[in-house]
C-alpha positions in Angstrom: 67.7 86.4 68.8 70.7 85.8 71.6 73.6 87.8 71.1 76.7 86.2 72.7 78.7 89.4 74.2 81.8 87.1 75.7 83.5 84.6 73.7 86.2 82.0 74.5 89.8 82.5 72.3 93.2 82.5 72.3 93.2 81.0 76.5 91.1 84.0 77.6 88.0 85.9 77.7 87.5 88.6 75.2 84.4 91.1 74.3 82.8 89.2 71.3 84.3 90.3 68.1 86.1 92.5 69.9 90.5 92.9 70.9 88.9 94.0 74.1 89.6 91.0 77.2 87.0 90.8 79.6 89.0 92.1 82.8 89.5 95.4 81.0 85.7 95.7 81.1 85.3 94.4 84.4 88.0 96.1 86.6 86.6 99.5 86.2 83.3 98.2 86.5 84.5 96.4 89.8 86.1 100.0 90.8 82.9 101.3 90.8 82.5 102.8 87.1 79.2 102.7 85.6 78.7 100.7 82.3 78.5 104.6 80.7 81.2 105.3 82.2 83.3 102.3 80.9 82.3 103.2 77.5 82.6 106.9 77.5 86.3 107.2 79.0 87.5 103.4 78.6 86.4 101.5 76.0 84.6 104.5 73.0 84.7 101.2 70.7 82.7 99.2 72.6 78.9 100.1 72.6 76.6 100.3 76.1 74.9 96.6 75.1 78.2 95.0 75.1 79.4 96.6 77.8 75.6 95.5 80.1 76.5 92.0 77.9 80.0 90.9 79.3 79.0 92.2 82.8 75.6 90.1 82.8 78.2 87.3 81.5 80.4 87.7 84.0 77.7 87.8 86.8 76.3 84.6 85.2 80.0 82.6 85.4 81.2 84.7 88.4 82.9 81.1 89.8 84.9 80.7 86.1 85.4 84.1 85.4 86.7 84.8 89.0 89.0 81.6 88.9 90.4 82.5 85.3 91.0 86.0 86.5 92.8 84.5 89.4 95.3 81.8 87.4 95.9 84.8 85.3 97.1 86.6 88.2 99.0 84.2 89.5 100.5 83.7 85.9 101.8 86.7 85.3 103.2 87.5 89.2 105.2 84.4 88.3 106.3 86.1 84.9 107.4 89.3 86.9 109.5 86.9 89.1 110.9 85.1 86.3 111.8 88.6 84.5 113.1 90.5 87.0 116.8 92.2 86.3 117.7 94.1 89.4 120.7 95.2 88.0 118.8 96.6 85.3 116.1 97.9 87.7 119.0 99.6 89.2 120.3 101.2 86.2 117.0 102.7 85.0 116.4 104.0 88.7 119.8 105.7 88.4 119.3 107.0 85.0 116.1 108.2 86.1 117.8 110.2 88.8 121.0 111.9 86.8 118.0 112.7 84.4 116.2 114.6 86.9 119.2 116.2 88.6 120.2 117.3 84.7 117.1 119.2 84.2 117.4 120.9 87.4 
């Protein structure tokens, strides 16, 4: 029996069955964590099989996977651009500050 550990939904890649997206599995494991790891300090919901699963899925589609995880990034720099308030940014830096000094 084949078990299918990644699945296609909502324009991304998600842990079958899971609310878990694929790059949250696959950026520690890129930063070195062992699949273990990922599931003892990351991802307790996840079991060791579906963790081994959506990397062995990802090695498998590295090209698609790779250029999804790319357009994503890409995406959401755009979004940070389009969102940016610098006078806001401003006025949280500032609060931040007379915060600090306060409690001082």
């Amino acid at each position: 029996m084949e078990n299918k550990y990644v699945e296609w939904r909502d324009q991304g890649f998600w842990i079958a069955g899971t609310r878990v997206a694929l790059e949250a599995v696959l950026l520690p494991f890129q930063d070195g964590y062992a699949p273990e790891t990922i599931v003892a300090e990351c991802f307790p919901t996840l079991t060791l099989e579906q963790v081994y699963g959506a990397i062995a899925y990802y090695l498998g589609n590295r090209r698609e996977v790779d250029a999804y995880l790319q357009q994503a990034d890409v995406e959401f720099a755009a979004f940070q651009r389009a969102t940016h308030d610098a006078s806001f940014a401003r006025k949280l830096a500032k609060a931040r500050r007379e915060r600090q000094l306060a409690s001082i």
